[in-house]
C-alpha positions as CSV (number, residue, x, y, z in Angstrom):
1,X,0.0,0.0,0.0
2,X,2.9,2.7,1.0
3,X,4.5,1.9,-2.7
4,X,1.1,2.3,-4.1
5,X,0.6,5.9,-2.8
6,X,4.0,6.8,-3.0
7,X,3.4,6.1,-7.0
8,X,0.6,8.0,-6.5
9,X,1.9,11.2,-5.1
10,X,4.7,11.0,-7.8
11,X,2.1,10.6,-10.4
12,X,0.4,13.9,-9.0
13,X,3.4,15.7,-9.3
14,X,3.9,14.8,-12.5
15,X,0.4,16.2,-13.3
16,X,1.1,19.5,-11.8
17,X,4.1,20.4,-13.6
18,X,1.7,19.8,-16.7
19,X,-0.9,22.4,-18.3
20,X,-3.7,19.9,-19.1
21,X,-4.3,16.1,-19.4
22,X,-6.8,13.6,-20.7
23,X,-9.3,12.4,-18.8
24,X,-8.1,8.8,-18.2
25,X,-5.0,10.3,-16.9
26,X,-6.9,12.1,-14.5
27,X,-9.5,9.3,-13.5
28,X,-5.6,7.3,-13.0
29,X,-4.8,9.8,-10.1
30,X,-8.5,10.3,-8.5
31,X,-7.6,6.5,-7.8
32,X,-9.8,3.5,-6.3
33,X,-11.4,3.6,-3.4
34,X,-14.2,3.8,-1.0
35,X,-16.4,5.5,-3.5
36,X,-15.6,2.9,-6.1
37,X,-16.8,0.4,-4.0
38,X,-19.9,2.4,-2.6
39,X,-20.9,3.2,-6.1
40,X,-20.3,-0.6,-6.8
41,X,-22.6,-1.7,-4.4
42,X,-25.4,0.7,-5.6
43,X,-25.2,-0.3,-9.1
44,X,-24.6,-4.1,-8.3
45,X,-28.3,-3.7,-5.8
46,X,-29.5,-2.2,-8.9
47,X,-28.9,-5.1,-11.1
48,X,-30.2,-7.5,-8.6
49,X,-33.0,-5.1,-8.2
50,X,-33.5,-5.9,-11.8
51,X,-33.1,-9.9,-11.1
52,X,-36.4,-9.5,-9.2
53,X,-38.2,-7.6,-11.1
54,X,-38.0,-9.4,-14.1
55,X,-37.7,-12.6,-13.3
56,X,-40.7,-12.3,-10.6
57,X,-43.2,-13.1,-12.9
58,X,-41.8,-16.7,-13.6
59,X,-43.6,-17.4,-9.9
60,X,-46.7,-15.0,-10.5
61,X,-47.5,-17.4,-13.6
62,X,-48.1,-20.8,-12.0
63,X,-49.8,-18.7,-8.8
64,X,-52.3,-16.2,-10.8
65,X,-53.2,-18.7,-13.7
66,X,-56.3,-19.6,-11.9
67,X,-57.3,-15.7,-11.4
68,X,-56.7,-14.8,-14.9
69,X,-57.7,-18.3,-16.3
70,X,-54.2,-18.5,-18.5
71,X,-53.3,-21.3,-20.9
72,X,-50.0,-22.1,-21.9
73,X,-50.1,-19.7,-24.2
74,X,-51.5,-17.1,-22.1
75,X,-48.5,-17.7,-19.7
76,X,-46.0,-17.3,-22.7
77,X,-47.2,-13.8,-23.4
78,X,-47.5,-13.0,-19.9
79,X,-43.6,-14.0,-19.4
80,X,-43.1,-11.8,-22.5
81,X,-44.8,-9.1,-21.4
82,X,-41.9,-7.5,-19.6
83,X,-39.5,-8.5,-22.6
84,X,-41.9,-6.0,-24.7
85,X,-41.4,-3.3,-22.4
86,X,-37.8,-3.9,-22.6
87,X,-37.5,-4.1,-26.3
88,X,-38.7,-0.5,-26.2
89,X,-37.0,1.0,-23.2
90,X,-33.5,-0.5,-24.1
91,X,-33.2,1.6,-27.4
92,X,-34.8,4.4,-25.6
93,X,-32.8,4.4,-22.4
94,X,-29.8,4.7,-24.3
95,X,-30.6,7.2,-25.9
96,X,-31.6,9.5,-22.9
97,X,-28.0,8.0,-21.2
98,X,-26.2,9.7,-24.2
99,X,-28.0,12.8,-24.3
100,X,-29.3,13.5,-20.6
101,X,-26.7,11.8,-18.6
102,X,-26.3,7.8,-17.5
103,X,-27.3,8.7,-13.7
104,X,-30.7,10.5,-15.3
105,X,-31.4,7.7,-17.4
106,X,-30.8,5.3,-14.2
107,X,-33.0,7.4,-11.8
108,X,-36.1,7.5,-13.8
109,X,-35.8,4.1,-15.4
110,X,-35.5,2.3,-12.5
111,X,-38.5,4.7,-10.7
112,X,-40.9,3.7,-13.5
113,X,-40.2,0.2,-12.6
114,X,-41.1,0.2,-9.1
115,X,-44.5,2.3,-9.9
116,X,-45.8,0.2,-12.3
117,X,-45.1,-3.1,-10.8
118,X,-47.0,-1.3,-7.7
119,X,-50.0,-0.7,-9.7
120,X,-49.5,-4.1,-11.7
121,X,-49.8,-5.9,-8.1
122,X,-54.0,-4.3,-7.6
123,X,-54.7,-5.6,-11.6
124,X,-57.8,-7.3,-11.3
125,X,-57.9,-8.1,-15.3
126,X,-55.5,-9.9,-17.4
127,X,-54.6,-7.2,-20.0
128,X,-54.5,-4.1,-17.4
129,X,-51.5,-6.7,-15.9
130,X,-49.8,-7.3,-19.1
131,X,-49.6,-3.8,-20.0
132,X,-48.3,-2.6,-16.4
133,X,-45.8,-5.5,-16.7
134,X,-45.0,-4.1,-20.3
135,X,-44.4,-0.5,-18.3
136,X,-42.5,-2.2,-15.9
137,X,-40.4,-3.4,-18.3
138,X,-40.2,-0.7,-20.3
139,X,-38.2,1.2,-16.8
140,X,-36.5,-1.7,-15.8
141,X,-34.5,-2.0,-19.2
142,X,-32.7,1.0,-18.2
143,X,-30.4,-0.9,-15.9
144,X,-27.6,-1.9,-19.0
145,X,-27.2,1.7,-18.3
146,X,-25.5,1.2,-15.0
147,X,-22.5,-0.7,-16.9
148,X,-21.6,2.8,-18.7
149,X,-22.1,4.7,-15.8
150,X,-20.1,2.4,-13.6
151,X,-17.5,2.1,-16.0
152,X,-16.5,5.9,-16.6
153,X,-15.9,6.2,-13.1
154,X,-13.2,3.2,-12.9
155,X,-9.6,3.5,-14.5
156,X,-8.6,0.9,-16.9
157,X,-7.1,-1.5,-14.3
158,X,-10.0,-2.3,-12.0
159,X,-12.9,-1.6,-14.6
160,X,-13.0,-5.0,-16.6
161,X,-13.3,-6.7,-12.6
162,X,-15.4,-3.9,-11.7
163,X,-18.2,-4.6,-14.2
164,X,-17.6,-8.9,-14.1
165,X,-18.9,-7.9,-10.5
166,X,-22.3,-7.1,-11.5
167,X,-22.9,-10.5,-12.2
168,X,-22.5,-11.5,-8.6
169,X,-25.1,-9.1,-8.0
170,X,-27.3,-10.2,-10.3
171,X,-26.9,-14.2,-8.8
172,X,-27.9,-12.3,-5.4
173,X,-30.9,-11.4,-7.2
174,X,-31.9,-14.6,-8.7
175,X,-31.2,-16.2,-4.7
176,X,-33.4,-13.8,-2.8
177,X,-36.5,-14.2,-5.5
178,X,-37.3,-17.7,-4.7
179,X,-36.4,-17.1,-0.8
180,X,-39.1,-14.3,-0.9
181,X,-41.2,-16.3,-3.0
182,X,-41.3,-19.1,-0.8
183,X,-42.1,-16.7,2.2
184,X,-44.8,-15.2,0.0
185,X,-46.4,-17.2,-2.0
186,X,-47.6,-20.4,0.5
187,X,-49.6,-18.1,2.6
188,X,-53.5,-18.6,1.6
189,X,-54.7,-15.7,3.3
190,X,-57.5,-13.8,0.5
191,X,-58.8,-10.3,0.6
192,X,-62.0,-9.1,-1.1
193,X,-63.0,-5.8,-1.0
194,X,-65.7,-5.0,-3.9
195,X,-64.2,-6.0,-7.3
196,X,-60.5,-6.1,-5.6
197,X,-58.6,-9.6,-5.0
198,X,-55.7,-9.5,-2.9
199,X,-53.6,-12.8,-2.3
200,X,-50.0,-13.7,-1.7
201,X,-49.0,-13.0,-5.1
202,X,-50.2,-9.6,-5.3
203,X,-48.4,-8.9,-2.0
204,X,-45.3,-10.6,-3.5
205,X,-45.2,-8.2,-6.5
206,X,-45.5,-5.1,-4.3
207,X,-42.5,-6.2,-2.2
208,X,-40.1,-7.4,-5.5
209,X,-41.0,-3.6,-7.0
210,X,-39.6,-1.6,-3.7
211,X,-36.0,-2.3,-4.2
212,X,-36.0,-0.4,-7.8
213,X,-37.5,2.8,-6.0
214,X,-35.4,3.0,-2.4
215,X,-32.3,2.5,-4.8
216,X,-33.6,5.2,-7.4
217,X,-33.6,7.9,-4.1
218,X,-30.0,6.9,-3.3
219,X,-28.7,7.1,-7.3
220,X,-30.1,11.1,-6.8
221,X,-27.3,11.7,-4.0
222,X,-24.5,10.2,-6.3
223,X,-22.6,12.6,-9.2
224,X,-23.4,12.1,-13.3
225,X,-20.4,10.5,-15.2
226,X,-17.4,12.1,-15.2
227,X,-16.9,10.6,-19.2
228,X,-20.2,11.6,-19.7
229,X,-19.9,15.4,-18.6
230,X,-16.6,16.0,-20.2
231,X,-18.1,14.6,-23.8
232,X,-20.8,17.6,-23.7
233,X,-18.4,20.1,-22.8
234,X,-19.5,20.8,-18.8
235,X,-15.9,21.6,-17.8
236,X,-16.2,23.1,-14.5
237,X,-19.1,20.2,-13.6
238,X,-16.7,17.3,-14.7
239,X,-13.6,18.6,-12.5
240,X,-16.0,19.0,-9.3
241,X,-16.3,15.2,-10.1
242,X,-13.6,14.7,-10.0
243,X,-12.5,16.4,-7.1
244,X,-15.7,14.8,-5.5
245,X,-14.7,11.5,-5.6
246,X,-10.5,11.9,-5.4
247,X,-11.5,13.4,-1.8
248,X,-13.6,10.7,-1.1
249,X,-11.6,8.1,-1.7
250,X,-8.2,10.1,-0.4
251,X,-10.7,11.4,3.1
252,X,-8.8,14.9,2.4
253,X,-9.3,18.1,1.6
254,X,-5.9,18.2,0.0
255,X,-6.8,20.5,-3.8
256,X,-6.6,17.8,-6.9
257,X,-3.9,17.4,-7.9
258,X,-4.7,17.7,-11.8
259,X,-4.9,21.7,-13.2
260,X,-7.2,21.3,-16.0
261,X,-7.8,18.2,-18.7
262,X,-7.8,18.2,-22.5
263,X,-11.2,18.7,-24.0
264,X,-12.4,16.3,-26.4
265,X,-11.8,16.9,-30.2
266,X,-15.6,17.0,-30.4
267,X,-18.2,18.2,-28.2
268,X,-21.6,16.3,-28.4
269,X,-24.5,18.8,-28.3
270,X,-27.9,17.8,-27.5
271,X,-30.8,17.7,-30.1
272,X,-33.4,20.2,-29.6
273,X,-36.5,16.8,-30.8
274,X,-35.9,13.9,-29.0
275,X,-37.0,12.0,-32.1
276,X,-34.5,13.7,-34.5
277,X,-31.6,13.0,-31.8
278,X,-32.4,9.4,-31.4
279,X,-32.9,9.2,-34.8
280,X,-28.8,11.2,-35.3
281,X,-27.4,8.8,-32.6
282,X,-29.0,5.6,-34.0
283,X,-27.5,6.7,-37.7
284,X,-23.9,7.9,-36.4
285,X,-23.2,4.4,-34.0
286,X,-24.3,2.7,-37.7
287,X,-22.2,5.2,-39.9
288,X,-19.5,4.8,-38.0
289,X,-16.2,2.5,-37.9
290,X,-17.4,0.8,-35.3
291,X,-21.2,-0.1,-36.9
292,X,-19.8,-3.8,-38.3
293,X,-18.6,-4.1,-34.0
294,X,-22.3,-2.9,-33.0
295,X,-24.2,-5.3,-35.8
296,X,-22.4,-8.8,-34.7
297,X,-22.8,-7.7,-31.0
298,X,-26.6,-7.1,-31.7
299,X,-26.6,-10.5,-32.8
300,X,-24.9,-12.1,-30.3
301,X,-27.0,-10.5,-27.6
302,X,-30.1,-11.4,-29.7
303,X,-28.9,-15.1,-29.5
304,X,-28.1,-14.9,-25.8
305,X,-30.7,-13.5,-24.2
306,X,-33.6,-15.8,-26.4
307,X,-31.5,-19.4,-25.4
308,X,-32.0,-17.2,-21.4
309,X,-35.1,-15.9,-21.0
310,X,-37.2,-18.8,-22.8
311,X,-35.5,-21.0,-20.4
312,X,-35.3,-19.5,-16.9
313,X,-38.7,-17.5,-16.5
314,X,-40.1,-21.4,-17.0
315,X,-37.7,-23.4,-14.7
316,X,-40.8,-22.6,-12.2
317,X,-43.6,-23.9,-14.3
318,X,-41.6,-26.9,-15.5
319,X,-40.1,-27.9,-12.5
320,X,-44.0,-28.0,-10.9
321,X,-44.8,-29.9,-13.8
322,X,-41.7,-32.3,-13.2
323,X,-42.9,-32.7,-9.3
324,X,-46.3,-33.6,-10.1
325,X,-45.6,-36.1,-12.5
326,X,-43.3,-37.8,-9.8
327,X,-45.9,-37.5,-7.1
328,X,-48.6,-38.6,-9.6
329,X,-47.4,-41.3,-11.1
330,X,-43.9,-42.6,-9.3
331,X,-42.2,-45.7,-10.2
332,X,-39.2,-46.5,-11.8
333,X,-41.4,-47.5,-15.1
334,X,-42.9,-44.6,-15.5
335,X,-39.5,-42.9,-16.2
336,X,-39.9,-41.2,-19.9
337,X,-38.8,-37.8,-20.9
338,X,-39.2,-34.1,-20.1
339,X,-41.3,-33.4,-23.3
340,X,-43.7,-36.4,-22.4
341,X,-43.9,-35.4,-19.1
342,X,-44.7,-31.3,-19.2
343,X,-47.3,-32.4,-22.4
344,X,-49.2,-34.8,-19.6
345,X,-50.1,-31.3,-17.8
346,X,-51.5,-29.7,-20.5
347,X,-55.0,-28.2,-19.7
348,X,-57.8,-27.1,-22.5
349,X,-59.0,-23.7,-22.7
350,X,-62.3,-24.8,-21.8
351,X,-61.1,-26.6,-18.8
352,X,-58.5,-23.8,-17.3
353,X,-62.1,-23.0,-14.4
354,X,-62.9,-26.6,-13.4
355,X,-58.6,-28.0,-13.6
356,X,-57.4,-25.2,-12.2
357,X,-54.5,-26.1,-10.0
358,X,-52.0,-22.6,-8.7
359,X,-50.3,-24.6,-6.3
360,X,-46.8,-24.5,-6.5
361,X,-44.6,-27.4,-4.8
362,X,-42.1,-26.4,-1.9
363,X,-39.5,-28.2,-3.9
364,X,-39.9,-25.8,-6.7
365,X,-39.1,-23.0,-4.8
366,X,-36.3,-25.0,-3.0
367,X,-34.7,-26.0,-6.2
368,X,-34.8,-22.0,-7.7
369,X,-32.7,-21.5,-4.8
370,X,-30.3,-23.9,-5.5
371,X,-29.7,-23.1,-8.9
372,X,-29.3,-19.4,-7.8
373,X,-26.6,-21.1,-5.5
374,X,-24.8,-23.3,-8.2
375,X,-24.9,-19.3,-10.1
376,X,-22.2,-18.3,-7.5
377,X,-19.0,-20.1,-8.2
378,X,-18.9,-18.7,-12.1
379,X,-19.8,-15.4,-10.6
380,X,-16.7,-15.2,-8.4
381,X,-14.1,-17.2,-10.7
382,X,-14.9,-14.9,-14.0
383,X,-13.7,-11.3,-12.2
384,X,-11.3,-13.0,-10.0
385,X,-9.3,-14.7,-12.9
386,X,-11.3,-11.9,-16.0
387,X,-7.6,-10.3,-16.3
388,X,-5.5,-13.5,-16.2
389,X,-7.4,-15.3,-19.1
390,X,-9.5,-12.8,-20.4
391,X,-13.1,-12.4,-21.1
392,X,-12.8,-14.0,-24.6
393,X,-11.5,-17.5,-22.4
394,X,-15.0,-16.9,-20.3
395,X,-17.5,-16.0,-23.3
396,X,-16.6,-19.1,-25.4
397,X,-16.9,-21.3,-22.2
398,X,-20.4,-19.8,-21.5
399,X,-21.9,-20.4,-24.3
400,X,-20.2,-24.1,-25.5
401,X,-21.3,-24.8,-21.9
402,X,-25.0,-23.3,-21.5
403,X,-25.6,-24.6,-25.1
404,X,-24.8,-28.4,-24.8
405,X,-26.2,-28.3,-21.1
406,X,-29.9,-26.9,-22.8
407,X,-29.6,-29.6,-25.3
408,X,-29.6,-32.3,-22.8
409,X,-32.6,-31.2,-21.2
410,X,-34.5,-32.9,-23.8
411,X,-33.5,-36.6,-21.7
412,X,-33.7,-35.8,-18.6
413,X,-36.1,-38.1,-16.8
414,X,-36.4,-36.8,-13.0
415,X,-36.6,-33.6,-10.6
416,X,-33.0,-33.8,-9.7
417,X,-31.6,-34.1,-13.1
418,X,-33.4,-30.8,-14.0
419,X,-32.4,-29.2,-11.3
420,X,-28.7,-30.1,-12.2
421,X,-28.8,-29.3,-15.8
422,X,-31.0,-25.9,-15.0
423,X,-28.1,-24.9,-12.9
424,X,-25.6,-25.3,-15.0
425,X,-27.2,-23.9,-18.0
426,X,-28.4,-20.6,-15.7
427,X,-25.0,-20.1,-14.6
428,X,-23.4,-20.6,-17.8
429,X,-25.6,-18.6,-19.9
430,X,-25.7,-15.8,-17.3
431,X,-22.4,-14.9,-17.2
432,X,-22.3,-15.4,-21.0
433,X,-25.0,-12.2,-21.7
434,X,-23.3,-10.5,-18.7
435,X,-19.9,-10.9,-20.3
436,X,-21.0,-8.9,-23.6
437,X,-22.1,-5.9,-22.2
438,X,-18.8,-5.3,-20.2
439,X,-17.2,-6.4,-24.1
440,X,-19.7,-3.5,-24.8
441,X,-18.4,-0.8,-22.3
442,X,-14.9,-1.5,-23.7
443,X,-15.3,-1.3,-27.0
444,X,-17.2,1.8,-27.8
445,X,-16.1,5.4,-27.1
446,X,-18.1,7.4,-24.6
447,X,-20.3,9.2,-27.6
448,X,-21.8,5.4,-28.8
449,X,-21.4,3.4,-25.3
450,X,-24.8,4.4,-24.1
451,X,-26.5,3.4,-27.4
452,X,-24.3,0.5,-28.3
453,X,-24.5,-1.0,-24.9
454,X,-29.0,-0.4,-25.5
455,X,-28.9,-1.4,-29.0
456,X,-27.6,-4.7,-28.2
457,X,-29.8,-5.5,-25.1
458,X,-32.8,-4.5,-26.9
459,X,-32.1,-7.1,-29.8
460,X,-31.6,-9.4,-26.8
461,X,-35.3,-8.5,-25.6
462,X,-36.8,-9.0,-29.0
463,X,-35.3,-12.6,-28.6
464,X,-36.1,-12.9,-25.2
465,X,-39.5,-12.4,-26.2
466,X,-39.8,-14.7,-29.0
467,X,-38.5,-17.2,-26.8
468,X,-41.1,-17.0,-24.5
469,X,-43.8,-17.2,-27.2
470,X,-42.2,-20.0,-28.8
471,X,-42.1,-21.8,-25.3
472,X,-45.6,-21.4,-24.7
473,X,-46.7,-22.2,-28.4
474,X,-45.1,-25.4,-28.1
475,X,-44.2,-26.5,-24.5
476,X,-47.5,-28.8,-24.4
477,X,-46.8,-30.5,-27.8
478,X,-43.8,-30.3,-29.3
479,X,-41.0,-29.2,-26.5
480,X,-38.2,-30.3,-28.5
481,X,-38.5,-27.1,-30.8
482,X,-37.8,-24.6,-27.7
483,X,-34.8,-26.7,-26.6
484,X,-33.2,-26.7,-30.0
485,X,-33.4,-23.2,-30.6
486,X,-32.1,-22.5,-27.4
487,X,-28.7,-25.0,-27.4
488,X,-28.2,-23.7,-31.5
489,X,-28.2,-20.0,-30.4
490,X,-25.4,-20.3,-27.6
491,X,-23.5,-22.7,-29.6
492,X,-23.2,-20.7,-32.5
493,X,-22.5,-17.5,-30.4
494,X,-19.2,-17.9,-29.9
495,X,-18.1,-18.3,-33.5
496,X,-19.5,-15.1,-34.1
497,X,-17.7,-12.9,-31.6
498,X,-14.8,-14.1,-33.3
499,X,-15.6,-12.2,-36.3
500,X,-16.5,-9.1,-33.4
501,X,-12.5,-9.0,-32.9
502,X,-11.6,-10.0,-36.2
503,X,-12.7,-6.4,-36.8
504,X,-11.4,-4.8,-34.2
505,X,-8.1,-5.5,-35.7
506,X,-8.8,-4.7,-38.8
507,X,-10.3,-0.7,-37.5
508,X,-7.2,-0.4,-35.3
509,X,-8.8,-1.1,-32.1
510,X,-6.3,-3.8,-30.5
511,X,-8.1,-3.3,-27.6
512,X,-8.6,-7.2,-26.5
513,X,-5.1,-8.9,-26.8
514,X,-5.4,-13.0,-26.8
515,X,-2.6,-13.5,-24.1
516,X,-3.7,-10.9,-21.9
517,X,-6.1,-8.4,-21.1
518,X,-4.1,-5.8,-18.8
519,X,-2.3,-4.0,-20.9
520,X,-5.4,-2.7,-23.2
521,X,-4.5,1.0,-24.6
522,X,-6.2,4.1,-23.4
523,X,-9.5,4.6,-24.2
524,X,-9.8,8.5,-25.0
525,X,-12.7,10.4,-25.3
C-alpha cells in the first residue's frame, strides 16, 4: 500500500508540472477507493434489483393462472410481457444515457419500474396486468445503463473486474426471489374488498417492486459520469467530479492534484427533438467505424438472451410440472422424458375453471434457490481470474457450456436431473450475456457506449420475447422445438464474436489482446 501511494503522489506531481491532461490520466490519479466500492454496491443492488423484477413473474405465472384463467399460451405472453417493455426501453434508455446523462437515465428508469409493478400488483384483469408489466419493463431496461455509468468512473485496471462484478449481483438477485417467493407465495390468506382480490402473489409483487424505488432515491445523492460530462463540454461540472470522488476516496481536503484536462476533439451537443436526436445517434453508432462491432454484438445479444429468457422464467412452471408427474405417477417405469412429461399437464381452454391447480410445490421453490446457488462459483471465478485469461476465455466457455447443457434437457427423466442441468445452463448462460455488455463498455467510445451498450440488449429483448412465445406455443406438444433453438443459439454465439475482434483489428482497435487483457490501450474520449 505505502509503494502504491508513493506512486501515486509522484504521479500527481507529475500532473502539476503539466498544463492539461486527458481524462483517463486524471481518473488514473483520483484512484480507487471507497467510492468505487460504494458506487459498486449501488449499481450491483440495482442489477439485482433488476433480477427480481423481471424474473418475478416466472412465480406469478403458476400462482395467478387460476385468477386470470391462463393457458399455456397465455402464460407465454404474460412472461413476454416485460421483454416488450424492454424491447422498447432499451433503445430508448440509451438514448436518454447519451444525451441527458447515464445517472438520469438510471434514476427515472428504475422509478418507473417500481411504480408500475406497484399498480400491476392491484390488476384485477388480465390485459391491465400485461400492459403494467410491459411498463415495468419498459423502466427496468434502463439498468444496462448502470455498466456505462459504472464504467466511466473506474480506470482501466480495475474496470474490466469492476463490471464482471455485477454478475455476482445479479446471482444475489436470482437467490433472494425464490427465498421471498417461498415466504410469500404459500400463505393462503385472501382479501376481497368489492371487485379487488388481494392474495400472496399480489403482495409478492408489491414487495419485489420496492427495491427499484429505495435504490432510485439513493442514485439522486450520487454525481453524473465524469466521461459523460466532459463529452458535452460541462468543464467546470466534470472537474468538481472529479475532485468529489479523489476526496472521497483520499478522506482529504488536499486540492486535486490535476490543473485542468484536455477537452475532447468534439463536443456532443444535445438535439433540440428527442426523435430527431435518437434518430442522429441511432444513424452515427451505424455510420461509423465501429457499426460492423455494434451489428455482430446485436446479434450475439439477440442469441443470448432468447437461449436465457425462454428458459429461466419457465424453470418454475416446468419444475411443478416435473414434481407432479413424480408424485402422480412414481415408479421407476414410469420414467420417460421431459417433453412427455410437461405435455401430460397440458390443460384445455375450456377446462383452465374446473382443472385449475396454482399450487406451486415447496420443492420448486427449494430448487430456484439452489440453482441461484450453483450461479455463484462462475460469478466469483470470471472477475477473480477476468484479467489472467480474459473475457474471450469466459464467453466461449459460457456459451459451448450453456448450449450443450440446454440440449440435454430434452433426456432428462427426474426432478433432480433438472435441477442439475438448470443450474448449469443458468449459470453458464448468465455470465455469458453479462460478459457482452462489459465487451460492450470496452469497445465503444463514450459518444456510442450508451446506445451500443442499448442497442444490443434491446435485440436481446426482441429474442427474449420470442423465446417465450415459442415456449408457450409449443411447451405442451412439441418441447423439442424450444430446446433446440435454445442449445443452436449459444453454440453458435461464440463463433460469431470471433468475427466481433476480427474487426477490431482490422479498424485499429487492438483493444482485447489473446494472451492478456491488462495492458489494453487508453480509451480517449
Amino acid at each position: 500500500m505505502n509503494k502504491n501511494k508513493q506512486k501515486d503522489v509522484e504521479d500527481s506531481v507529475f500532473l502539476v508540472s503539466q498544463s492539461s491532461v486527458h481524462l483517463d490520466e486524471a481518473i488514473e490519479i483520483v484512484g480507487f477507493g471507497s467510492f468505487h466500492y460504494y458506487i459498486l454496491f449501488i449499481c450491483g443492488s440495482l442489477f439485482a434489483a433488476a433480477a427480481v423484477s423481471v424474473t418475478s413473474v416466472s412465480f406469478v405465472v403458476p400462482t395467478a393462472q387460476c385468477d386470470f384463467q391462463m393457458t399455456s399460451v397465455n402464460k407465454g405472453v404474460l412472461n413476454g410481457a416485460s421483454m416488450i417493455g424492454m424491447f422498447t426501453g432499451s433503445f430508448i434508455w440509451g438514448y436518454v444515457a447519451d444525451s441527458r446523462g447515464r445517472r438520469y437515465a438510471l434514476i427515472l428508469s428504475m422509478a418507473m419500474d417500481g411504480v408500475f409493478s406497484i399498480i400491476s400488483s392491484v390488476s384485477q384483469i388480465y390485459p391491465v396486468f400485461i400492459f403494467c408489466r410491459m411498463m415495468s419493463g419498459f423502466g427496468v431496461s434502463g439498468v444496462t445503463v448502470l455498466y456505462s455509468y459504472l464504467g466511466e468512473f473506474v480506470n482501466n485496471k480495475y474496470r474490466e473486474k469492476c463490471l464482471c462484478w455485477m454478475e455476482m449481483f445479479w446471482t444475489i438477485g436470482t437467490i433472494l426471489l425464490p427465498c421471498m417467493a417461498w415466504l410469500i407465495i404459500p400463505q393462503t390468506f385472501r382479501i376481497e374488498y368489492g371487485f379487488l382480490l388481494f392474495r400472496s402473489w399480489n403482495l409478492f409483487v408489491i414487495i419485489c417492486s420496492l427495491p427499484s424505488i429505495m435504490l432510485a432515491c439513493l442514485l439522486v445523492r450520487l454525481p453524473e459520469s465524469p466521461k459523460f460530462l466532459l463529452s458535452k463540454g460541462k468543464y467546470d461540472e466534470t472537474m468538481d467530479c472529479l475532485k468529489y470522488v479523489y476526496r472521497w476516496n483520499h478522506k482529504t481536503d488536499d486540492k486535486f492534484p490535476v490543473i485542468s484536462l484536455i477537452l475532447p476533439d468534439c463536443i456532443n451537443k444535445q438535439s433540440n427533438s428527442f426523435f430527431n436526436g435518437l434518430y442522429e445517434s441511432t444513424v452515427g453508432l451505424f455510420t461509423s467505424k465501429y457499426k460492423f462491432i455494434a451489428i455482430i454484438t446485436c446479434v450475439i445479444q439477440f442469441g443470448a438472451t432468447t437461449s436465457y429468457y425462454m428458459l429461466t422464467l419457465w424453470f418454475p412452471e416446468l419444475m411443478n410440472r416435473f414434481r407432479w408427474y413424480e408424485d402422480k405417477y412414481a415408479g421407476p417405469k414410469n420414467m420417460t422424458n421431459m417433453c412427455e412429461i410437461v405435455s401430460m399437464f397440458k390443460i384445455k381452454p375450456e377446462e383452465t375453471h374446473q382443472k385449475c391447480n396454482d399450487d406451486i410445490n415447496k420443492s420448486v421453490f427449494i430448487n430456484i434457490v439452489l440453482i441461484g446457488i450453483a450461479c455463484l462459483p462462475t460469478s466469483l471465478i470470471v472477475p477473480l481470474f477476468v484479467n489472467r485469461l480474459g473475457l474471450r476465455f469466459f464467453l466461449v466457455v459460457s456459451f459451448l457450456g450453456s448450449g450443450l447443457s440446454a440440449a440435454c434437457l430434452y433426456f432428462i427423466t427426474s426432478s433432480l436431473e433438472s435441477l442439475v442441468l438448470s443450474s448449469m445452463f443458468a449459470a453458464l448462460s448468465s455470465v455469458g450475456i453479462s460478459l457482452m455488455y462489459c465487451i460492450a463498455v470496452e469497445l465503444f467510445p463514450s459518444e456510442y457506449r450508451g446506445m451500443a451498450v442499448s442497442i444490443g440488449s434491446t435485440f436481446g429483448k426482441v429474442g427474449a420475447l420470442m423465446g417465450n412465445v415459442i415456449v408457450g406455443v409449443f411447451i405442451d406438444k412439441l418441447c423439442v422445438i424450444p430446446i433446440l433453438v435454445s442449445c443452436s443459439f449459444l453454440i453458435s454465439r461464440f463463433l460469431q464474436h470471433f468475427l466481433m475482434y476480427a474487426n477490431m483489428y482490422l479498424i485499429g482497435e487492438r483493444t482485447f489482446s489473446l494472451p492478456d487483457v491488462r495492458r489494453a490501450p487508453r480509451m480517449q474520449n
